[in-house]
DOPA-654667 format. One record per residue (C-alpha): residue in one letter; chain; z, y negated, x negated. Coordinates in Angstrom, 3 decimals, always signed. Last residue first. Example, Ala and Ser with C-alpha at 12.3 -4.5 7.8 and 13.67 -1.06 7.14 Angstrom:
% DOPA-654667
{res:S, chain:A, up:+7.140, north:+1.060, east:-13.670}
{res:A, chain:A, up:+7.800, north:+4.500, east:-12.300}
***
This chain:
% DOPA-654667
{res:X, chain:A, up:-25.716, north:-6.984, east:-30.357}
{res:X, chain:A, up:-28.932, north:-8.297, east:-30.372}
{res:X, chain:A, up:-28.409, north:-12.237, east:-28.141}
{res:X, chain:A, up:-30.479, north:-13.240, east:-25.928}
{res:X, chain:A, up:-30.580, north:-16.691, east:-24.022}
{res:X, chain:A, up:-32.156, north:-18.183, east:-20.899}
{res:X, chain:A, up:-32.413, north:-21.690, east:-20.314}
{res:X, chain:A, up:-32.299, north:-23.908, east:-17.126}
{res:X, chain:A, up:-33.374, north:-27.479, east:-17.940}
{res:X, chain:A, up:-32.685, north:-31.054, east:-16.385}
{res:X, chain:A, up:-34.026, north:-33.566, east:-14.649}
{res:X, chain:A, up:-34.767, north:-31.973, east:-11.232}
{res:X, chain:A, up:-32.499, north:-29.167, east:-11.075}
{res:X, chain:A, up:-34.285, north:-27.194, east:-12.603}
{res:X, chain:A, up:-36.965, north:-29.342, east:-13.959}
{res:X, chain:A, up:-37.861, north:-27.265, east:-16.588}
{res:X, chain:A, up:-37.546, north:-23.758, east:-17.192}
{res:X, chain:A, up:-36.741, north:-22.228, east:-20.573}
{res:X, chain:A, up:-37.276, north:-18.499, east:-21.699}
{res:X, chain:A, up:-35.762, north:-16.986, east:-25.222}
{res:X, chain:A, up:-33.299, north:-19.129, east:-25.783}
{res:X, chain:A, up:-31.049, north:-17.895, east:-28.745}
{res:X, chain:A, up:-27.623, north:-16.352, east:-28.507}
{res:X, chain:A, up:-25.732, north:-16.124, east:-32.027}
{res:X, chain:A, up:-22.249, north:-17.615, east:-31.065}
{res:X, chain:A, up:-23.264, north:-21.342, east:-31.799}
{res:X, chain:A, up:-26.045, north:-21.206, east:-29.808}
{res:X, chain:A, up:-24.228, north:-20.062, east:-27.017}
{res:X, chain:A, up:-21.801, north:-23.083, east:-27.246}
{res:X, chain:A, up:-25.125, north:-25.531, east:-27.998}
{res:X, chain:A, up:-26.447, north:-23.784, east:-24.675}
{res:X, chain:A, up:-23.128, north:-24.691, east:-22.722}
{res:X, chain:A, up:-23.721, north:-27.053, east:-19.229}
{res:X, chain:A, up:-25.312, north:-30.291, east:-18.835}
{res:X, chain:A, up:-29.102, north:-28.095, east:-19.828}
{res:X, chain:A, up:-28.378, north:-25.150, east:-17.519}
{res:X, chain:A, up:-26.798, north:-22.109, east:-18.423}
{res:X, chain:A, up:-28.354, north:-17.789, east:-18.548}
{res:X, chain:A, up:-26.972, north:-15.464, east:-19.904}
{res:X, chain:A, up:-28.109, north:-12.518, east:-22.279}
{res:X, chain:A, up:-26.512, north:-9.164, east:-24.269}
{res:X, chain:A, up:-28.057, north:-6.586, east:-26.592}
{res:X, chain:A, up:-27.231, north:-3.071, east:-27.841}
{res:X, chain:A, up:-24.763, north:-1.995, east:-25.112}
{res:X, chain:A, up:-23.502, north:+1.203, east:-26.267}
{res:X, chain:A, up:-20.363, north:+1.097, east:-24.194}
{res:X, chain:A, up:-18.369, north:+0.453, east:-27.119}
{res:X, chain:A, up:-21.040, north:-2.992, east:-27.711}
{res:X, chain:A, up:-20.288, north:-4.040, east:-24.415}
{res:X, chain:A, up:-16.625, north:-4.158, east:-24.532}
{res:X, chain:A, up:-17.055, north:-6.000, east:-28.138}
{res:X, chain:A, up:-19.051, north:-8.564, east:-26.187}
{res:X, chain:A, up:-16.520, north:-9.293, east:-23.984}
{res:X, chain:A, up:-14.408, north:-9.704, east:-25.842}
{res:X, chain:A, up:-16.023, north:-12.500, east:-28.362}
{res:X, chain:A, up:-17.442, north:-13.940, east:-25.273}
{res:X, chain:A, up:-13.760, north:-14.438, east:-23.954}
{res:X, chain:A, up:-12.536, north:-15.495, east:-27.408}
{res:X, chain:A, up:-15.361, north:-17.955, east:-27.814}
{res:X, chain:A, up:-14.803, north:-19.553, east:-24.248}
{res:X, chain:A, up:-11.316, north:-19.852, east:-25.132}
{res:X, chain:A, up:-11.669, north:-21.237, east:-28.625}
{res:X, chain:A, up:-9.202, north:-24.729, east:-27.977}
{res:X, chain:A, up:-12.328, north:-26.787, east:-26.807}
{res:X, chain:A, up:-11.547, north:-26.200, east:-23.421}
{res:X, chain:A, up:-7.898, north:-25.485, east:-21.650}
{res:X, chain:A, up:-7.455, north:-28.747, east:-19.770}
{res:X, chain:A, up:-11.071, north:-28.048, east:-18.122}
{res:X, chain:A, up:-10.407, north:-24.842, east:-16.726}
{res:X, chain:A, up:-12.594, north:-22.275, east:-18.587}
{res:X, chain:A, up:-15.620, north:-20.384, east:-17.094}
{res:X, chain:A, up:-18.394, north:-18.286, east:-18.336}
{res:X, chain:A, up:-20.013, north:-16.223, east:-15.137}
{res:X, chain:A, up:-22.837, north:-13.492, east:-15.241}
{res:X, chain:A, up:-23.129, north:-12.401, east:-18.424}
{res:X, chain:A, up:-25.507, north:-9.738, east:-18.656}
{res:X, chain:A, up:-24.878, north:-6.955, east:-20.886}
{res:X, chain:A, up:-27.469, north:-4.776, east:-21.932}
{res:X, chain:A, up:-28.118, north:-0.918, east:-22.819}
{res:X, chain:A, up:-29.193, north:-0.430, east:-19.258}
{res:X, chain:A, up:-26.302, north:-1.655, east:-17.827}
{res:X, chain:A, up:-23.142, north:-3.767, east:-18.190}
{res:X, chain:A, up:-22.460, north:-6.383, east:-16.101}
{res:X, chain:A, up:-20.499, north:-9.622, east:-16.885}
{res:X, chain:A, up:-17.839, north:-11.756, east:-15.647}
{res:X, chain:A, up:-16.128, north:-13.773, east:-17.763}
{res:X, chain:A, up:-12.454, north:-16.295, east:-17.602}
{res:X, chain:A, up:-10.707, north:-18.886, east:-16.995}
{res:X, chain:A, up:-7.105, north:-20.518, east:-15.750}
{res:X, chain:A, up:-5.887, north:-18.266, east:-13.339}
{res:X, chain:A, up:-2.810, north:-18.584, east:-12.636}
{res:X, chain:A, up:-0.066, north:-15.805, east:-13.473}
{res:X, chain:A, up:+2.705, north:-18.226, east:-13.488}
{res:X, chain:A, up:+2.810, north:-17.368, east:-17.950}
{res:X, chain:A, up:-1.082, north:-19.060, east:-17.590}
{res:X, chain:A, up:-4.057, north:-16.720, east:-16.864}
{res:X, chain:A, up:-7.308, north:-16.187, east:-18.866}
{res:X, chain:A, up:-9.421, north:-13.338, east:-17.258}
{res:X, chain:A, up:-11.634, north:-10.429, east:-18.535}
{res:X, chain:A, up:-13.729, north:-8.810, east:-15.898}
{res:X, chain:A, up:-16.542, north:-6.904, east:-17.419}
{res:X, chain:A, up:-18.280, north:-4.386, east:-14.954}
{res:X, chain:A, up:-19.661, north:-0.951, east:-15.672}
{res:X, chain:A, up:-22.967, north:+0.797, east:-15.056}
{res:X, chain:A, up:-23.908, north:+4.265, east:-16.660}
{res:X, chain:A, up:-26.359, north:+5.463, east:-13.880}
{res:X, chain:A, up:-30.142, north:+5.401, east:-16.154}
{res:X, chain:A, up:-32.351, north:+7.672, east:-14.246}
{res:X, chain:A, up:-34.278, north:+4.648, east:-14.694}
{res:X, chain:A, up:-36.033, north:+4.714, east:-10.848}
{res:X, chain:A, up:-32.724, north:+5.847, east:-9.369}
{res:X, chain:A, up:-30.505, north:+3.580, east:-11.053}
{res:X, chain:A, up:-32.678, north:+0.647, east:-10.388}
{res:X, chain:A, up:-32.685, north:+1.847, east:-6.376}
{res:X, chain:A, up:-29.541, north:+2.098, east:-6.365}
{res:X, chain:A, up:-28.748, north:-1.348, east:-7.960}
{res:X, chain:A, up:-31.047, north:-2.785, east:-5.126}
{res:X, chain:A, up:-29.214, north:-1.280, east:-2.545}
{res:X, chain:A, up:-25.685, north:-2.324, east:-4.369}
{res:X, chain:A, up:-26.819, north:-5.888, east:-4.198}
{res:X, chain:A, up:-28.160, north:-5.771, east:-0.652}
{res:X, chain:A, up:-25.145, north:-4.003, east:+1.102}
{res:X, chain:A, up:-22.790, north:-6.491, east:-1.157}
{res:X, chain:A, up:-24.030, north:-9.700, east:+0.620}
{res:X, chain:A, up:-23.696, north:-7.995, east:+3.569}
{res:X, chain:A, up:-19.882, north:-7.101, east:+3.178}
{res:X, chain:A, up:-19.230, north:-10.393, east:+1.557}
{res:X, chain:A, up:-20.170, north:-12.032, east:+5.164}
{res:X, chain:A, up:-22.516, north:-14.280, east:+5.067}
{res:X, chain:A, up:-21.464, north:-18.254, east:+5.378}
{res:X, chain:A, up:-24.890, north:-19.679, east:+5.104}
{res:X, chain:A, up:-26.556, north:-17.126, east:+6.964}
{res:X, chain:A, up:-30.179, north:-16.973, east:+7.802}
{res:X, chain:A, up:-31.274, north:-14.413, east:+10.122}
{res:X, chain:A, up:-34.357, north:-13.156, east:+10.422}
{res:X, chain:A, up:-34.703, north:-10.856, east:+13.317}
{res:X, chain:A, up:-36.279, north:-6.906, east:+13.606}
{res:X, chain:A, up:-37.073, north:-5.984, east:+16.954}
{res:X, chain:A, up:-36.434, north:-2.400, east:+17.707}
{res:X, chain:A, up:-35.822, north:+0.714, east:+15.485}
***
């Protein structure tokens, strides 16, 4: 095989980056026998077609993990970010998903979370310095 390098790369290319994420997803899907896997992509976009929010989340394993929650900052506080969960979580439930989690940061959207049902379930402090990182659940 010859000499094996570490290499670290800032700027990595999106093909790498998506070598090691779907060899790790293999690998989970080959240990649980478990293959049913589909992404949630559900966008906000303005009548130009710009995008102006939106969710990304994975479903597997009976769970849905939201990966991204974002709203542009003109839009919030008018039920977006409810509306997107709201969807998102009824995707998750019709592919059998029976609970969901995310994770936010202290500065960021726990009390939002909160309000939809999610409740922390792991906290770590001092990430970033100052602040918390929380992870929340929510049964489906």
């Amino acid at each position: 095989m010859g000499e094996i390098r570490l290499s670290s790369e800032v700027d990595a290319r999106a093909e790498d980056i998506a070598t090691i994420e779907n060899a790790i997803d293999e690998f989970n899907m080959s240990y649980t026998g478990d293959r049913d896997y589909r992404p949630v992509r559900i966008f906000l976009r303005d009548e130009a077609n710009v995008l102006c929010g939106g969710i990304t989340a994975d479903l597997w394993g009976g769970w849905m993990h939201i990966t991204y929650l974002w709203i542009d900052a003109a839009l919030r506080g008018q039920d977006f970010g409810t509306r997107l969960i709201e969807a998102a979580e009824a995707e998750a439930r019709a592919f059998g998903c029976h609970h969901a989690h995310v994770e936010t940061f202290s500065f960021q959207a726990r009390p939002f979370y909160e309000r939809l049902g999610y409740e922390v379930i792991a906290t770590l402090d001092n990430y970033p310095v100052g602040e918390q990182h929380f992870i929340l659940k929510k049964a489906l």
